[in-house]
C-alpha positions in Angstrom: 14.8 -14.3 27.9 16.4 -17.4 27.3 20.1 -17.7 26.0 19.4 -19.4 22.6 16.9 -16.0 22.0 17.8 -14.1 19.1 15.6 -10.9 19.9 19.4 -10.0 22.4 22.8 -9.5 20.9 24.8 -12.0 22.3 22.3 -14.6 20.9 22.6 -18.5 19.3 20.2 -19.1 16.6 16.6 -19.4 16.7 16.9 -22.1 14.9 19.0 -24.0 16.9 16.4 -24.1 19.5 14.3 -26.5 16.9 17.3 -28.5 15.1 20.4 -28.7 17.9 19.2 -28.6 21.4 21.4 -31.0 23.0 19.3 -30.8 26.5 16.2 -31.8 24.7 17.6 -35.0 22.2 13.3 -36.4 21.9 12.3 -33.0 20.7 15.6 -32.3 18.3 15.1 -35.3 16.6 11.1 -34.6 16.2 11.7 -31.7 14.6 14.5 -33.1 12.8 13.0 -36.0 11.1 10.2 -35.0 9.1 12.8 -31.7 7.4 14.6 -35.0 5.6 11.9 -36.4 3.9 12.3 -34.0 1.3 16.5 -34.5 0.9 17.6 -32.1 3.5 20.0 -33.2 5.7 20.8 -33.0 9.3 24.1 -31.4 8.3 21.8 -28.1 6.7 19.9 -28.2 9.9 22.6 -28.6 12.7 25.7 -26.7 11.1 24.8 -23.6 13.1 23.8 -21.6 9.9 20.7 -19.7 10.0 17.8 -20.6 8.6 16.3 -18.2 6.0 12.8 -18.4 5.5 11.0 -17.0 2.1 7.5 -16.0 2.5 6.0 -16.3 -0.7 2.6 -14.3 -2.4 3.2 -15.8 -6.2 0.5 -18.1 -7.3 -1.8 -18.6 -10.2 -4.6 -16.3 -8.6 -2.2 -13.9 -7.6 -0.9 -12.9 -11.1 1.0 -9.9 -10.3 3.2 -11.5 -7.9 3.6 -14.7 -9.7 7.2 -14.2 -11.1 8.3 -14.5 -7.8 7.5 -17.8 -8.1 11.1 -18.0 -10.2 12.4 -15.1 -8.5 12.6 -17.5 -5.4 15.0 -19.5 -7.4 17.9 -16.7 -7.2 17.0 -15.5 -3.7 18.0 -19.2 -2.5 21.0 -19.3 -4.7 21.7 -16.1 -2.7 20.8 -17.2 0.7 23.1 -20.6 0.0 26.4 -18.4 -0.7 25.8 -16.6 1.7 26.0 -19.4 3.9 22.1 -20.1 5.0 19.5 -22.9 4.6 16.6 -21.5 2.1 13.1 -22.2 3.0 10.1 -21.3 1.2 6.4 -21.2 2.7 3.4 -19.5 1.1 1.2 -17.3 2.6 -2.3 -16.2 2.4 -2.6 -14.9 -1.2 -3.9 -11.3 -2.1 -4.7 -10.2 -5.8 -5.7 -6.8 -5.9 -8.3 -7.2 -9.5 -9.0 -10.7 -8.7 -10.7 -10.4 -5.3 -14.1 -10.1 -4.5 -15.2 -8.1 -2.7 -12.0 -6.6 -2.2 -8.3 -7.2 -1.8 -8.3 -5.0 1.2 -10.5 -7.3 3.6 -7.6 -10.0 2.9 -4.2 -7.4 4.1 -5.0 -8.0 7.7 -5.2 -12.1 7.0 -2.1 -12.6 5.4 -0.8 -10.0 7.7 -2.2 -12.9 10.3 -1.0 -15.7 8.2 2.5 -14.2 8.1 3.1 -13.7 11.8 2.0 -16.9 13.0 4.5 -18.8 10.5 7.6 -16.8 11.4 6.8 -17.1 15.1 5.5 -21.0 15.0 8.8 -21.9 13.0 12.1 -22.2 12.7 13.3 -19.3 10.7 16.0 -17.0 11.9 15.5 -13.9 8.9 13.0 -13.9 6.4 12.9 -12.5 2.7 9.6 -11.0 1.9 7.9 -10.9 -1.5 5.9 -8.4 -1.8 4.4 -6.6 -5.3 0.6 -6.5 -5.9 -0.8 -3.5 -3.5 -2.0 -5.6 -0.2 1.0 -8.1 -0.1 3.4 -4.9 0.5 2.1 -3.6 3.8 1.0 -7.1 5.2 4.6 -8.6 4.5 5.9 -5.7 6.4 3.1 -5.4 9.0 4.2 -8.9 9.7 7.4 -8.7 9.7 7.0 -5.6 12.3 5.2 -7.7 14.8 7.6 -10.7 15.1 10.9 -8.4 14.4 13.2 -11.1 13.1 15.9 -9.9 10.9 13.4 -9.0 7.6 13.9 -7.5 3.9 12.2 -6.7 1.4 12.0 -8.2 -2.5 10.0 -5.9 -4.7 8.4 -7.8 -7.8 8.5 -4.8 -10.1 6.6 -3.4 -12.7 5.0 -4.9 -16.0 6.6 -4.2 -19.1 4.7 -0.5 -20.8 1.6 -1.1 -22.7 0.8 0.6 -25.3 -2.7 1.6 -27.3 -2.8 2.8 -31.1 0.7 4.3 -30.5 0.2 6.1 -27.0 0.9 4.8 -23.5 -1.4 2.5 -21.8 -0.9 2.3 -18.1 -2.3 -0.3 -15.8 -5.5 0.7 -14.3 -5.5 4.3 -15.3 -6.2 3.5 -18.5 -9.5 1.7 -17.6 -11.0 5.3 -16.1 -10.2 6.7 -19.6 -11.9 3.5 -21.3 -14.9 3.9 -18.9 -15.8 7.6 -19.7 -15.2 6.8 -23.4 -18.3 4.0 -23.3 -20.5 6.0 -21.3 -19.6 8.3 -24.7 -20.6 6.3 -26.7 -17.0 6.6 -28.6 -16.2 2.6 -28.2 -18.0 -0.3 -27.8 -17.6 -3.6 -25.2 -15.1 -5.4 -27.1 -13.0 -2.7 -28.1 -12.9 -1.5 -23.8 -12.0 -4.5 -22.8 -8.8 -4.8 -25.8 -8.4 -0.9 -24.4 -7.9 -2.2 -20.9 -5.8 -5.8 -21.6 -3.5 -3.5 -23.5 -1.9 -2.5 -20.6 -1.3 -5.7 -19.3 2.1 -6.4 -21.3 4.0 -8.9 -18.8 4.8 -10.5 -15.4 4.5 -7.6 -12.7 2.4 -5.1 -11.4 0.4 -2.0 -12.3 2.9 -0.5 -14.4 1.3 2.8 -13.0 2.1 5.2 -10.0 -0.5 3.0 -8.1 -0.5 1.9 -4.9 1.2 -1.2 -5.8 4.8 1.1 -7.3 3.8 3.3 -4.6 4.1 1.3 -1.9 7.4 -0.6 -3.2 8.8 2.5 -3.5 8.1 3.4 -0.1 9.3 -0.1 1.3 12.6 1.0 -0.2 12.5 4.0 1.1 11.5 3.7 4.8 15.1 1.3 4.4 13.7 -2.0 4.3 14.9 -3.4 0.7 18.1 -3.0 -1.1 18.9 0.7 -2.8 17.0 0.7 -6.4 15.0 -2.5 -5.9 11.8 -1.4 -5.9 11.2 0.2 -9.9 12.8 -2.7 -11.5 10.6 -4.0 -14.2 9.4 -7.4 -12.9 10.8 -9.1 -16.7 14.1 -7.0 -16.8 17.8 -9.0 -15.7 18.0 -6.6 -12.4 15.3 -7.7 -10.8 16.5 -11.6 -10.9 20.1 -10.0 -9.9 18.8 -8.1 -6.9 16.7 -10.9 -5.9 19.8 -12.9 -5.4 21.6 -9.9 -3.6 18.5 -9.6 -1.4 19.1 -13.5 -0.6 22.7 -12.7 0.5 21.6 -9.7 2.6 19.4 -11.2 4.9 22.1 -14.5 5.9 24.3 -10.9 6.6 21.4 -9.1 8.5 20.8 -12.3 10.5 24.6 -12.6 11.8 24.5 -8.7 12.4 20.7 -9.3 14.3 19.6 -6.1 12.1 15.7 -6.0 12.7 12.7 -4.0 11.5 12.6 -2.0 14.5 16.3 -1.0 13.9 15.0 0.2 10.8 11.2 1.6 10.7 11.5 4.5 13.1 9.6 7.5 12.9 12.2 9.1 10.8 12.5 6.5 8.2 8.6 7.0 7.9 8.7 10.5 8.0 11.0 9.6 5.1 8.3 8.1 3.0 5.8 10.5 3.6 8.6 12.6 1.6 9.0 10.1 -0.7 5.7 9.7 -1.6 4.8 13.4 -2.1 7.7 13.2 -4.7 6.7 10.4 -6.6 2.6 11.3 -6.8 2.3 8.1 -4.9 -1.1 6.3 -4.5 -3.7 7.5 -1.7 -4.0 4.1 -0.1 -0.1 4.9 0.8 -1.1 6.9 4.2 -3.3 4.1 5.2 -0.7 1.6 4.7 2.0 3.2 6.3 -0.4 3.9 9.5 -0.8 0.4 9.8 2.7 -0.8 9.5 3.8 2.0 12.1 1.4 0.8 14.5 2.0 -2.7 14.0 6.1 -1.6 14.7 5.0 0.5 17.9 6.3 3.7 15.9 4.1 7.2 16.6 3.4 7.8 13.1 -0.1 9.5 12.3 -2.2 10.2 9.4 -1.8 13.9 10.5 1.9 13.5 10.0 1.4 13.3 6.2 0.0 17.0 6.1 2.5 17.8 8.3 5.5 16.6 6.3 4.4 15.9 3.5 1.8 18.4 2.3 4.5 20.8 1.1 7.0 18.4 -0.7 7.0 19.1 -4.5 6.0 16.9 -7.0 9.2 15.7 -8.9 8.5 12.0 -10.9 6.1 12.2 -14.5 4.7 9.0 -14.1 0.9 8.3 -14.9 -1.9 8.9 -13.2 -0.4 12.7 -12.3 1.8 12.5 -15.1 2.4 11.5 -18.8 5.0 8.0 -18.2 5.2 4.3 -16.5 7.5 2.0 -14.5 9.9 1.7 -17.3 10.8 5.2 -17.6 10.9 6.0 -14.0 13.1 2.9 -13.5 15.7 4.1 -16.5 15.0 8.0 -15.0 16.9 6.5 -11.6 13.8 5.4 -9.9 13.7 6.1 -6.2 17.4 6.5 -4.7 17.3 9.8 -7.7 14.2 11.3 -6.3 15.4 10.0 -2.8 18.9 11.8 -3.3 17.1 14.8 -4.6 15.4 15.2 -1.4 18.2 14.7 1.3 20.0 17.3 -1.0 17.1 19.8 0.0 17.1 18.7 3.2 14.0 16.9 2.5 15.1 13.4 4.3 16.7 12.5 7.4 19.6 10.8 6.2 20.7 9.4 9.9 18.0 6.7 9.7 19.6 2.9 9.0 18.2 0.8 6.5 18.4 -2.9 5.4 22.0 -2.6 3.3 23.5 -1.7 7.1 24.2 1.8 5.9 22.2 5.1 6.3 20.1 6.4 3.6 22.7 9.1 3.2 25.7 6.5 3.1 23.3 4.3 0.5 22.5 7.5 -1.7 26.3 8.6 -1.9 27.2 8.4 -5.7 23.5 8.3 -7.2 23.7 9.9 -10.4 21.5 12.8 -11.9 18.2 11.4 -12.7 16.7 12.1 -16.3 15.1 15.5 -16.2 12.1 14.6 -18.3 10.9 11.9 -16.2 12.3 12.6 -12.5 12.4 16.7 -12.8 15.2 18.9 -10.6 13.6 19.9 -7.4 13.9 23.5 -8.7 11.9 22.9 -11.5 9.1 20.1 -10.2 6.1 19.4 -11.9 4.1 20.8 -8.8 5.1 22.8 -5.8 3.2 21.4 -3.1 1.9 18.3 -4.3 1.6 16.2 -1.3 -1.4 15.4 0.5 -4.2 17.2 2.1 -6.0 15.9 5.4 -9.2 17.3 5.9 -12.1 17.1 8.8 -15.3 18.9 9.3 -18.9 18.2 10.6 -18.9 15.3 8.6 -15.8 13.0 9.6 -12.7 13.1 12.2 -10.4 12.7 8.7 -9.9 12.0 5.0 -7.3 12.5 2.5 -7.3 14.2 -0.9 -4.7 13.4 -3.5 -3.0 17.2 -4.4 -0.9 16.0 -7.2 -3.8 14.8 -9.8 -5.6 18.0 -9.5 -5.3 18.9 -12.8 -5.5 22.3 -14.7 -9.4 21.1 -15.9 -10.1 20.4 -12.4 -8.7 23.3 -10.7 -10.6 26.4 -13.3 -14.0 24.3 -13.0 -14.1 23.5 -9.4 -11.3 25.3 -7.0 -10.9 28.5 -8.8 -13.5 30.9 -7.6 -12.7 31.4 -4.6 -9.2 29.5 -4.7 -9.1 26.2 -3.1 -13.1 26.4 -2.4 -15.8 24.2 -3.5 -19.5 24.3 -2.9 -22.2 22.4 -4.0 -24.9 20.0 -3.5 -24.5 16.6 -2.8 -25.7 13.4 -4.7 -25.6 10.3 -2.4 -25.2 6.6 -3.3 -25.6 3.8 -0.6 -22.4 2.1 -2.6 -21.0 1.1 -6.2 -24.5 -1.3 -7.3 -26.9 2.0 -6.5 -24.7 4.3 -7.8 -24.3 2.7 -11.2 -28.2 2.0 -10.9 -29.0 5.5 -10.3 -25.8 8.1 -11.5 -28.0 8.8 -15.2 -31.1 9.4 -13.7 -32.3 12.9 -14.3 -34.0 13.0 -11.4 -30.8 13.2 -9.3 -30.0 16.7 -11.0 -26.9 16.3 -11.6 -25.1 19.2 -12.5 -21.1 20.7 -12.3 -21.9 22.2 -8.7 -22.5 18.5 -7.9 -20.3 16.2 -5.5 -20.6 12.3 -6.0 -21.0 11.2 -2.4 -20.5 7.3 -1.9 -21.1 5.7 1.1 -21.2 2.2 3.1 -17.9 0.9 1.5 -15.7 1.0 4.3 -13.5 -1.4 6.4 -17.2 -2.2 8.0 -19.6 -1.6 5.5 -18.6 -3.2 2.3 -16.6 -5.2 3.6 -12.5 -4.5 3.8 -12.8 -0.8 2.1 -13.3 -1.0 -1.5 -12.0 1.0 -4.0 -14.4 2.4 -5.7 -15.1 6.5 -5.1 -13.5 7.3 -7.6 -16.8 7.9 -9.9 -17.2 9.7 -13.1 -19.9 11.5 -14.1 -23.4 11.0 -15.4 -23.1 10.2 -19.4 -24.8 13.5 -20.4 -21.9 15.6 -18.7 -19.4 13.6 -20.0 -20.8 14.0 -23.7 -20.7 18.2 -22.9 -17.1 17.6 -22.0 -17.8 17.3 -17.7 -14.8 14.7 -17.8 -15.2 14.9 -13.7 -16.5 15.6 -10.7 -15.8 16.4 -7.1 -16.4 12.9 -5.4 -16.0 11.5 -1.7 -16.6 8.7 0.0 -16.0 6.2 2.9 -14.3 3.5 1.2 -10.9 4.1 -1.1 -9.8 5.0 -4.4 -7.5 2.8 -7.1 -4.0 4.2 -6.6 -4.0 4.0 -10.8 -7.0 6.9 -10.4 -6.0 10.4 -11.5 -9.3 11.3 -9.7 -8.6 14.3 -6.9 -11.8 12.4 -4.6 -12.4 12.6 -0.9 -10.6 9.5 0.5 -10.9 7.0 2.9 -13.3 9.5 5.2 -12.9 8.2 8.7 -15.0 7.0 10.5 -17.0 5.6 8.2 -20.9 5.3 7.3 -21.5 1.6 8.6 -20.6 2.7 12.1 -22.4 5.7 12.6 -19.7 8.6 10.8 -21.2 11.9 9.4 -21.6 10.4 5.7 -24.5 8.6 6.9 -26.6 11.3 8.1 -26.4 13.2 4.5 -28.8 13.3 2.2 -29.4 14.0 -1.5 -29.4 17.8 -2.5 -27.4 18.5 1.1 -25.3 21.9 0.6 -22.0 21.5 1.0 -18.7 23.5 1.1 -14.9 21.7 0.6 -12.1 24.6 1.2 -8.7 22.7 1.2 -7.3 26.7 2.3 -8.6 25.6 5.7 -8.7 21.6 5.2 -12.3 21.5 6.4 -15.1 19.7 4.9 -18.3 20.4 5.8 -22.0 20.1 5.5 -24.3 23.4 5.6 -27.2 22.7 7.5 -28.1 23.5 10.7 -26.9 21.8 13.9 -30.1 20.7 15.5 -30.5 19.1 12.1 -27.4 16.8 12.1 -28.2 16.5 15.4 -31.6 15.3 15.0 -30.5 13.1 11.6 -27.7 11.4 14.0 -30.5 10.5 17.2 -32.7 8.9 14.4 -29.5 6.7 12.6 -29.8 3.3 12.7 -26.8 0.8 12.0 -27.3 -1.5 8.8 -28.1 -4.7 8.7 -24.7 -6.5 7.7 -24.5 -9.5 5.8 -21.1 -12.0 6.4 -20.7 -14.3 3.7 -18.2 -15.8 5.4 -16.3 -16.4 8.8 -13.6 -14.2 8.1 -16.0 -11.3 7.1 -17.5 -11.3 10.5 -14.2 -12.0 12.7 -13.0 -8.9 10.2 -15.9 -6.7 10.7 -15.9 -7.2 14.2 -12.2 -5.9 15.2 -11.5 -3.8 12.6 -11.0 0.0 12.5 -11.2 2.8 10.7 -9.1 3.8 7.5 -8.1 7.1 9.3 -6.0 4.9 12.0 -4.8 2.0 9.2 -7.8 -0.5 9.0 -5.8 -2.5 11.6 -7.3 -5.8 13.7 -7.7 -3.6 16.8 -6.6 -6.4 19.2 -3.5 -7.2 16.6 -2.0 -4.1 17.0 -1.5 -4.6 21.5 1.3 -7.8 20.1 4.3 -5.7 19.4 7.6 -7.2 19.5 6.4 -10.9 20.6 9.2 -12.6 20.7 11.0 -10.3 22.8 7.8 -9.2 25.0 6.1 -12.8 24.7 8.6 -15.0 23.9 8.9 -18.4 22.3 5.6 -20.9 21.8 5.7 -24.2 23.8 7.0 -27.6 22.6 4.5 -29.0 20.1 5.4 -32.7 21.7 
């Protein structure tokens, strides 16, 4: 590669090769010029230091990330003493309750939208805002692929909500609101005051959900500062470690410290951990997958039983526990749990993060957390409270959330014999016909029934929406059924305290095993043996499968189809199959050509 490339060591800036290239004077001044327009000057651009770009998700539709609109602000007055240029550029915005028909079909386009701006312009590092759930793993998907010196800016946590006097949590209070107006016990107004309730301030889900899930697990696979991630999005520390995470990268940048000194397969073997501990969101493994893949790193869905499975649950946070994003903030947030973990042995502690230290050198000092909220690892809310992969006759994998299984759950549906389920199924071609049909009595629905949901996949809805997590039919809910076993091919709100059948692989739309069940289908779950499967004969599947024909799939627009038609499955990340072959492209692809 060329001299001027900053993927060696011994590098110039990347920069330079836009704004001081003395053996191409037309081009320099071309890309010169237009920067001034604005009041830049060619001393900013030609005084050799680096270029900082800030890629930012805040906007008006994107509501949980638009603080970061102002907490841009303090990472350039970072970036500046530090000794770098600031320049902010927007991406492809994702709103997680805003977006129809889901958020998920957008992760992969700002994932897009991100890697063709940092390796189409002039930036040498980039700070990435990340918060609501999609903007988390596409910032660092991104960031994976091009591999310029990257961190991480967490927008935090709302405020805690309260309603009549008790904790209201973002999301998970909206399951509880749900099954009270199937009750009867409120009305329309009073579920949607219920709901806004939780809604207290600038941030995101204040709730273990996917968005404080993944955040957490950005800081701890190393790639923002130590603490940033459960800072309440109004508190001081979050505008104080925004400008911190400003000076960082102008010091990761002269060091040339890049993702892929960073995401290994021991720093994400380190957030499987992590996430066990914290009862983190089930949309996690997916994520995690993707960005691994995107960074080149061996890092399976598999590997999540495999490390993870047996990890106790430490952090009371809501949906698998009783508190929010405040508490576990003030409890220590995620260097505590993270400390408690390499103290077990839990972590590797070898593995380099962002701050230019090892997890162990960052965690060196972290106090005692507050026992009520982040427990001692001798004393956890749950042994083993990771999560459970599953397979069967019906799909290659799934996940099922261990932590939420609560004590309700366990004596009505895994108690007799332990960790064993079976049942009939009840089957819904997605979230319109199963809100048509869930209180019609001639489904039979009963407590030996599980919720089957279907066609809501990467393919089939599309973009994988979140919406197994069902509740049951009004008449069991008024004889005190608050749940039922559920599964499905599409995902589950990270906010859910549901224990469902996740993000089955592959999925419906493209010919997996949930499309060949039918209503009253006998079926047996045994999480002893992680296998999930149908109990009818084989010449029946068989016969079911050699008469399946693929749906008729309706894209409303051009990125639905160019979606659908390279995406795959939940069980591998819900990648773009033919993103995930550009790995490293500035050092494997190099530079684009001249524009002029």
């Amino acid at each position: 590669m060329a001299e001027s490339d900053q993927t060696k060591r011994a590098f110039r800036l990347r920069s330079e090769r836009w704004f001081n290239d003395p053996t191409d004077p037309g081009m320099t001044s071309l890309y010169i010029e237009r920067m001034l327009n604005f009041g830049m000057t060619r001393a900013e651009l030609q005084s050799g230091r680096p270029i900082i770009g800030i890629a930012q998700t805040g906007s008006d539709i994107a509501p949980c990330n638009r603080h970061h609109i102002a907490l841009a602000e303090r990472v350039k007055a970072g970036i500046r003493d530090a000794g770098g240029v600031p320049l902010e550029f927007p991406v492809h915005p994702v709103q997680e309750t805003l977006k129809r028909p889901t958020a998920a079909l957008d992760r992969n386009l700002q994932y897009l939208s991100l890697v063709e701006i940092l390796h189409g312009y002039p930036m040498d590092g980039v700070v990435l805002t990340m918060g609501c759930d999609k903007t988390t793993p596409a910032q660092l998907m991104g960031a994976a692929t091009v591999n310029i010196p990257a961190i991480g800016l967490s927008g935090g946590p709302m405020l805690d909500g309260y309603w009549k006097g008790r904790l209201a949590g973002s999301g998970t209070i909206v399951w509880e609101a749900r099954k009270m107006l199937a009750a009867g016990e409120i009305d329309n107004d009073t579920f949607i005051e219920m709901v806004a309730a939780s809604a207290t301030s600038v941030g995101h889900c204040s709730t273990m959900g996917t968005a404080l899930s993944m955040n957490s697990l950005a800081e701890a696979v190393g790639m923002s500062l130590t603490g940033c991630a459960a800072i309440p999005g109004p508190y001081r520390q979050r505008g104080q470690i925004a400008y911190e995470t400003g000076r960082r990268i102008v010091q990761m940048v002269e060091a040339n410290l890049r993702p892929s000194d960073i995401m290994t397969k021991k720093a994400f073997e380190n957030a499987v951990a992590v996430a066990s501990a914290i009862g983190a969101s089930s949309n996690c493994p997916i994520h995690m997958v993707a960005i691994a893949r995107h960074m080149g790193v061996d890092h399976t869905v598999e590997d999540w039983q495999r490390v993870g499975a047996d990890i106790p649950l430490l952090v009371d946070c809501q949906p698998a526990g009783r508190f929010l994003g405040e508490a576990f903030y003030r409890a220590g947030g995620v260097p505590a749990v993270m400390k408690q973990l390499l103290d077990a042995g839990l972590l590797h502690g070898d593995v380099m993060t962002v701050t230019g230290r090892t997890v162990a050198e960052n965690l060196a000092g972290i106090p005692a957390p507050d026992p009520e909220v982040i427990r001692p690892i001798a004393k956890p809310m749950k042994e083993r409270a990771g999560f459970v992969v599953l397979s069967g006759n019906l799909f290659d994998n799934a996940v099922m959330k261990i932590s939420v299984i609560d004590k309700a759950f366990r004596d009505r549906f895994l108690s007799n014999p332990p960790d064993v389920f079976e049942g009939k199924v009840a089957v819904f071609e997605g979230p319109e016909d199963y809100h048509a049909r869930l209180d019609d009595p001639a489904l039979g629905i009963d407590e030996k029934t599980v919720l089957v949901i279907r066609n809501c996949g990467p393919v089939g809805y599309p973009g994988a929406a979140e919406v197994v997590n069902m509740q049951p039919p009004a008449a069991l809910i008024k004889r005190g059924v608050g749940a039922l076993p559920t599964m499905g091919d599409g995902r589950q709100s990270g906010t859910s305290g549901s224990p469902s059948i996740l993000n089955v692989s592959p999925e419906a739309a493209v010919g997996g095993g949930l499309a060949l069940l039918r209503d009253g289908d006998p079926i047996r779950i045994d999480l002893n043996t992680r296998k999930v499967d149908v109990l009818i004969p084989a010449e029946e599947l068989a016969a079911r499968r050699a008469a399946w024909q693929a749906p008729e799939l309706l894209n409303k627009t051009p990125w639905e189809e160019i979606y659908r038609n390279s995406v795959g499955s939940l069980g591998t990340g819900g990648c773009l199959e033919p993103a995930t072959l550009y790995l490293n492209i500035l050092e494997t692809r190099g530079e684009s050509r001249h524009n002029h």
